[in-house]
N, C-alpha and C positions, 0 to 999 in steps of 0.2 A: 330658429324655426325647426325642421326636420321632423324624426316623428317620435313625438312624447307618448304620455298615454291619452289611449285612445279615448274619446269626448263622445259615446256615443254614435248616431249618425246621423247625416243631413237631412234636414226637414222636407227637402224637396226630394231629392235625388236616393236617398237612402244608402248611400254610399257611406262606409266609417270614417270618421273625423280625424286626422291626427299629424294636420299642417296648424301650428299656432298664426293667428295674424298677431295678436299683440297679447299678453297677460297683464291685468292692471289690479291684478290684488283680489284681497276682497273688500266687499261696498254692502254698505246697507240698500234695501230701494230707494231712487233719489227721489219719490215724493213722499217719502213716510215721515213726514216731518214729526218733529217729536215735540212732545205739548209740556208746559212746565212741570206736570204731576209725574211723569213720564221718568221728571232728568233721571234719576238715580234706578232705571231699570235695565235689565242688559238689552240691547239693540239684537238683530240677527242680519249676518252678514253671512255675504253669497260670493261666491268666484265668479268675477269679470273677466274671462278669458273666452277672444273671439278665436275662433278657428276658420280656418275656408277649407270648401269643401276640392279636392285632387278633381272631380270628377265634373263640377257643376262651375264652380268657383263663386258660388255663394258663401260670405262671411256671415257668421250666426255664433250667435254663443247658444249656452244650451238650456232645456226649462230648468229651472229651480223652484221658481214661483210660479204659481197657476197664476191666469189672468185675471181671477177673480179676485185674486189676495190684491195684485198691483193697483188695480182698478176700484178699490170700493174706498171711497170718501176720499175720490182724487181730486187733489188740491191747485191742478193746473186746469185756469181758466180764461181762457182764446181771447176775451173780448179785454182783457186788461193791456193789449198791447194793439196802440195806432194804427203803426205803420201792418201792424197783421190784420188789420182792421179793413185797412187804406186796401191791401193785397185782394183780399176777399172782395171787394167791391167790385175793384177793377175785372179779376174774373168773371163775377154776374154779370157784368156788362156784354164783354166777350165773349161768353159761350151763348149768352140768349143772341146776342147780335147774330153770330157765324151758322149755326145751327138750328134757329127757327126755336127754339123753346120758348113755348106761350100756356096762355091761359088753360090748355087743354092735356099741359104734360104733365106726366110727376117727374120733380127732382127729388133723388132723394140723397142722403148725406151717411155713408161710413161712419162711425166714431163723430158725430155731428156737435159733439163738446157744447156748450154754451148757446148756441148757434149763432154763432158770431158769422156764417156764412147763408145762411138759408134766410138770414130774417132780408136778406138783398133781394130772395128772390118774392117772398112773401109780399116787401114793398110795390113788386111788379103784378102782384093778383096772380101769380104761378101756385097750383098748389106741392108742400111741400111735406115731407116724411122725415126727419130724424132718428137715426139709427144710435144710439149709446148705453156703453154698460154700464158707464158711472151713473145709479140712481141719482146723486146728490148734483151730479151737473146738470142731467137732464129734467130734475126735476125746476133749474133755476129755466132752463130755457122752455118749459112748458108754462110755467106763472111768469114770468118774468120776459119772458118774448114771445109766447105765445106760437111756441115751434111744433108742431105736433109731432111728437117722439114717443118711439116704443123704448124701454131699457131692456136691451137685450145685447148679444155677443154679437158677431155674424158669422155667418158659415151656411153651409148646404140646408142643417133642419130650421135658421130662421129666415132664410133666401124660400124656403118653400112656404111658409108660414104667412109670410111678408106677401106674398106673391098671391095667396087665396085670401087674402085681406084684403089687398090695396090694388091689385093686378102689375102687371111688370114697370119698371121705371123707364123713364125715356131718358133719360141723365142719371147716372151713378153717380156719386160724385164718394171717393177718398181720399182726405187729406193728411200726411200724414199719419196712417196707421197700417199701412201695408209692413213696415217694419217690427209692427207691434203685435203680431200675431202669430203664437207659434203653431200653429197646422194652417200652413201658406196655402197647401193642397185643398185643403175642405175651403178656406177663405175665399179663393180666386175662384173654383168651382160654383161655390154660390153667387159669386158675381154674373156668372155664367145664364145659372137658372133664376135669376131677379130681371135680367136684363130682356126690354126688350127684343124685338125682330131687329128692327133697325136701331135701336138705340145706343146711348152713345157712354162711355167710362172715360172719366177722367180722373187721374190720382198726382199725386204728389206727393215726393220721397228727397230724403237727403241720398245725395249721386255721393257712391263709392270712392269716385274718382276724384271727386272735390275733396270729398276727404283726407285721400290720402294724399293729396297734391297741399293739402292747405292743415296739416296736420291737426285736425279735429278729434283724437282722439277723446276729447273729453264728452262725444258725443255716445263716446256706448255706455249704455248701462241697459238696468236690466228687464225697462220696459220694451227695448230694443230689442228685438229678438233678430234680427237681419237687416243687414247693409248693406245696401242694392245699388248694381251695377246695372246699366241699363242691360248690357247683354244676358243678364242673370234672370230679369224681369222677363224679358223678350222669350226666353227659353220657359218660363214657367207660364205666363201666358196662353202660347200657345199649344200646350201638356194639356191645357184646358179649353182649347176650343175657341179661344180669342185672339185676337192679331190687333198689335199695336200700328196708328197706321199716323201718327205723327208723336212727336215730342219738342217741347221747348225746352231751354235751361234757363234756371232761373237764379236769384239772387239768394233768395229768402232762405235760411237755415244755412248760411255761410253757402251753399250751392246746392241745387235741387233740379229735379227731372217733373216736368209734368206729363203727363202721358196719355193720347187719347185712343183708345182701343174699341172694337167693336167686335161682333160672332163674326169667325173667318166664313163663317155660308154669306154673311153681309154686303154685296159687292157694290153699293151705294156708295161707298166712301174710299178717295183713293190715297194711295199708300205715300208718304210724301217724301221725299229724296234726304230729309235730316235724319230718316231712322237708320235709314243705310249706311249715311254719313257718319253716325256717330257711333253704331257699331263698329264700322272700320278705325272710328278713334280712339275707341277702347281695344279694339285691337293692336294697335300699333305702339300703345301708350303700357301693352306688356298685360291686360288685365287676363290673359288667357294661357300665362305662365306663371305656376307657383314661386318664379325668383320675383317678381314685380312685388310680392304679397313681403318678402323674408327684409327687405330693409326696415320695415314700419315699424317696429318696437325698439330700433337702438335711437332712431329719430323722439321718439317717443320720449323716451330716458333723457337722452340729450334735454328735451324740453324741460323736462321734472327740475335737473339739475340748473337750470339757467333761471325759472320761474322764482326756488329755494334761497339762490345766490340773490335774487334780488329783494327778496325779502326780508334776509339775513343783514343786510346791507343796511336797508332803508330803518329795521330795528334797531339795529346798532348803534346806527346815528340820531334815534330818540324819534324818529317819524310814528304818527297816527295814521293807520290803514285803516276802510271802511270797505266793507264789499257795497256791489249795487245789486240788488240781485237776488232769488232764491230758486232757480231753472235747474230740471235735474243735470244739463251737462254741467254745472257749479258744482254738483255734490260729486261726480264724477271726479272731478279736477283737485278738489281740496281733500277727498277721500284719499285717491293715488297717491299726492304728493303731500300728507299726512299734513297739512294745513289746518291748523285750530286757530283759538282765542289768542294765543302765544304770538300769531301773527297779522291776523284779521279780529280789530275787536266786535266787531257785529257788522251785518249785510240790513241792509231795509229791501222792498218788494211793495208795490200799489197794490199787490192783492191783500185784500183783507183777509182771504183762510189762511196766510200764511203767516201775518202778523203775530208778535205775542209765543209765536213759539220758536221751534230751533232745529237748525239744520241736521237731517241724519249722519250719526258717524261723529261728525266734527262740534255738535253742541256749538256750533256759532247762532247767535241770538238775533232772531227777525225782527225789526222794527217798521214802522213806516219810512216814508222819504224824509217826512222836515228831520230825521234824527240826524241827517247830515249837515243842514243849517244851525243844526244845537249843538253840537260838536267840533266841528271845523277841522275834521280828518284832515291831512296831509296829500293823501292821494285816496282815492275812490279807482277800488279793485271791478273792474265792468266783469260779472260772470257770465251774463247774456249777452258774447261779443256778438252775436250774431245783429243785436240791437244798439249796435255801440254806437252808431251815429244818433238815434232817437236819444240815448241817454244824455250822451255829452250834452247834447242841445237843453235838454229839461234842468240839468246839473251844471250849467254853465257858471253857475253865482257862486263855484266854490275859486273862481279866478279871484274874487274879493280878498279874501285869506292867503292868496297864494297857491291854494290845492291844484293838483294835478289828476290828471287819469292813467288807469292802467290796465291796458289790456291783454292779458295773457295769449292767447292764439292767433297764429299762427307759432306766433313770436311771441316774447312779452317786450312789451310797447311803451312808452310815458307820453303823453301825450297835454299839450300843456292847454287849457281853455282858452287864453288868449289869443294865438296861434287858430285856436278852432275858428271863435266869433269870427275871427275875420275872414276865413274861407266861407261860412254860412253867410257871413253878407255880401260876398262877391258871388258865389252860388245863386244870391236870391237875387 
């Protein structure tokens, strides 16, 4: 750690940059998948080095790419996974239950992707707004679910835009893309000026904390623009005029903060004893001393080195690897640890935009699922551990042959399917 050279400066705080939390090379962007006509062209690769900021302790790497390069004919789509499916339901239940959202509100959706979540609310006769920049997603969730979505950014000029349109929201809702945006100032500001008198934001973030407790480092890249600490969030927040006035912790994305905020003039809603709570646990847990940040990248390394070792291993001895998978923390993970065809002969993916073509960087080849029943890999490399219970369960039939799972993060893991089936039947 210590201070290298200087990275600019923080997106919030405007403080100079020049505490390292980890450096992981360089990376292509991990949804730029690259198409067969493609193979033989040079890729462009960016520095993944996060930094936290001395003053805020916000971790952030820094722009390379505008959002409009990352974002146009993005190939990640919400509704191809169940259990993110299964999560989203349960929410609509929840917040229209607690909060009174009916017939008469708008909810609207951040980054609203596919709308894998708004069509819950739409089921209910609520009506709903879709906010996305990806043309190509939101165009499937206007024909295809019937979401009604503007494609646009967000920030301050489409929060005023938005707002002589449609008038204010009574529900925010983002999930997942507070990280993804780099002027967090102008983002949360407009949350600000869209929102309701009384209305109400909810979002959802991978917690910092989880992170670095469960070493997910394969989760930055460089759609990621910030790795959020609650007390990080709390402090930008209120810059802008909003007060966080509960949070839960959740499972989803290996660990996550959901966050329900409202305008501090708002005194309808009261402030609940986990925010306090969990600030003093990020307190305590070091997040507001630069030494807590300085272990993360020899852990890091450590993991590279153990991941390598087993792969090296299992080749040796003549084994078949397959990934599961095409999720940008995968391209993260096999970029860093220079993982090719050498050791994974191809990954399959249920999304069809990703079919047919090949991973950035690493040229590992996308298939469908059945490529695993036609092949009979040895072990199935899980890259979306975050979904590793979903998979093993759908991938159970490689126990026939013998095949095994292997999940890289925390730890890298073997995991044998027979072993599994029978916890899933004691479970049910």
């Amino acid at each position: 750690m210590g201070n290298l050279q200087t990275a600019g400066k923080c997106r919030f705080c405007q403080t100079p940059l020049q505490h390292t939390f980890v450096d992981l090379g360089m990376s292509p962007l991990c949804q730029d998948h690259v198409k067969p006509e493609e193979l033989n062209r040079m890729e462009a690769f960016y520095p993944l080095h996060a930094y936290v900021c001395e003053n805020c302790f916000l971790v952030q790497l820094e722009e390379f790419v505008a959002p409009s390069a990352i974002f146009n004919d993005y190939a990640y789509f919400s509704s191809y996974s169940d259990s993110w499916l299964q999560h989203a339901k349960r929410y609509t239940e929840q917040v229209v239950g607690k909060f009174q959202i009916n017939q008469q509100s708008l909810v609207a959706e951040i980054a609203s992707n596919d709308g894998y979540l708004l069509q819950y609310f739409v089921e209910k006769g609520i009506p709903v707004l879709g906010i996305e920049p990806a043309a190509n997603v939101a165009e499937y969730a206007i024909t295809k679910k019937g979401i009604r979505t503007e494609t646009k950014f967000f920030g301050c000029s489409t929060a005023t835009t938005l707002f002589e349109k449609y008038g204010n929201a009574d529900l925010l809702i983002g999930n997942n893309v507070l990280a993804h945006v780099p002027d967090i100032n102008d983002f949360v500001s407009g949350m600000k000026i869209f929102l309701n008198s009384k209305g109400l934001i909810t979002m959802e973030f991978p917690h910092l904390l989880r992170l670095v407790e469960r070493n997910q480092f394969d989760t930055i890249y460089h759609e990621h623009f910030s790795y959020l600490s609650f007390m990080s969030v709390d402090r930008i927040f209120q810059y802008h005029g909003l007060q966080i006035f509960d949070v839960e912790e959740l499972p989803t994305h290996g660990g996550s903060l959901r966050i329900y905020a409202k305008h501090i003039e708002d005194d309808s809603k009261l402030i609940s004893f986990r925010v306090k709570e969990l600030l003093k646990r990020e307190d305590e847990a070091g997040l507001s001393n630069l030494s807590y940040y300085k272990a993360f990248e020899e852990k890091v390394r450590s993991t590279k080195r153990k991941i390598l070792d087993f792969l090296i291993r299992a080749k040796n001895d003549g084994k078949k690897i397959a990934g599961y998978g095409a999720p940008g923390k995968g391209n993260t993970l096999l970029n860093y640890c220079g993982i090719r065809t050498d050791f994974i002969d191809y990954t399959v993916d249920r999304n069809p935009h990703k079919q047919g073509n090949f991973l950035p960087g690493t040229l590992i080849p996308i298939y469908e699922p059945n490529k695993i029943r036609e092949t009979k890999p040895d072990y199935v490399f899980i890259l979306p551990w975050n979904l590793k219970e979903e998979i093993m369960d759908s991938m159970s039939f490689i126990q026939e042959w013998g095949g095994k799972f292997v999940v890289p993060i925390p730890e890298i893991k073997v995991y044998d399917p027979l072993w599994l089936i029978h916890r899933f039947k004691k479970a049910s």
